[in-house]
N, C-alpha and C positions, 0 to 999 in steps of 0.2 A: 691608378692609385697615386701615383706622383706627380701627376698634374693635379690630382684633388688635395694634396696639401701644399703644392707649390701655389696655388690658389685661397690659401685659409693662411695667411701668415702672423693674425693675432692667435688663434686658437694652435696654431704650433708653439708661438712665444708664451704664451697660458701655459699648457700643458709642458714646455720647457721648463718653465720659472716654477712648477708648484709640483714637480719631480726635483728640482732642485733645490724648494724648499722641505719638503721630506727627507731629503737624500741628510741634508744637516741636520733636522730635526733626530732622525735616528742615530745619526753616528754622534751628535751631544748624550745622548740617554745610553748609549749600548757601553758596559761595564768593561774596559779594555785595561787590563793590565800587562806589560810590558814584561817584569818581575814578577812573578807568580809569588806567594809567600810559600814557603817552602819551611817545614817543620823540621828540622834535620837535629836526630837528638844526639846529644856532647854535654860531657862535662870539659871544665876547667879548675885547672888544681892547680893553686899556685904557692908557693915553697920559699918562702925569704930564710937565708943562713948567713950571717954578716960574717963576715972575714973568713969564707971557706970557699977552697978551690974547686976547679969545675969536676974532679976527678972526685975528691973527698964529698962533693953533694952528690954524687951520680951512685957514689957507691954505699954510702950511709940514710940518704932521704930519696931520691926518685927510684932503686931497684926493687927496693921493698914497698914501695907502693906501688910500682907496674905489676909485683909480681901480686900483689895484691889484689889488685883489681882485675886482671886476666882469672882470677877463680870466680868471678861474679860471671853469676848467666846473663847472656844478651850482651855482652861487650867480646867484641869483634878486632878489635886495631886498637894499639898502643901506640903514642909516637912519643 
């Protein structure tokens, strides 16, 4: 068997080069993402109070809306 292709060395270079042309052709066309899209549901709330301390926002605007939003179903984690 290995003398009958050590003896055929266009038709190995053939059959080399048009595996090798397939081989590109498919990995151009095959849909490879790296990053999956990934749905991951969140809100964002964002709370401007001009000239008010970090204590005075925490305890007059972000308590009452955490504790707000922990009574809605389907939310999980507050940060």
């Amino acid at each position: 068997m290995l003398r009958y292709l050590l003896s055929r060395p266009i038709a190995i270079s053939m059959s080399l080069l048009v595996t090798l042309a397939l081989s590109v052709l498919a990995y151009q066309t095959l849909p490879v993402s790296l990053l999956p899209a990934l749905d991951v549901p969140q809100i964002t709330i964002t709370v401007r109070y001009p000239n008010g301390s970090l204590e005075e926002i925490e305890q007059s605007i972000l308590k009452p809306i955490r504790e707000s939003m922990l009574t809605l179903t389907g939310i999980k984690t507050s940060e």
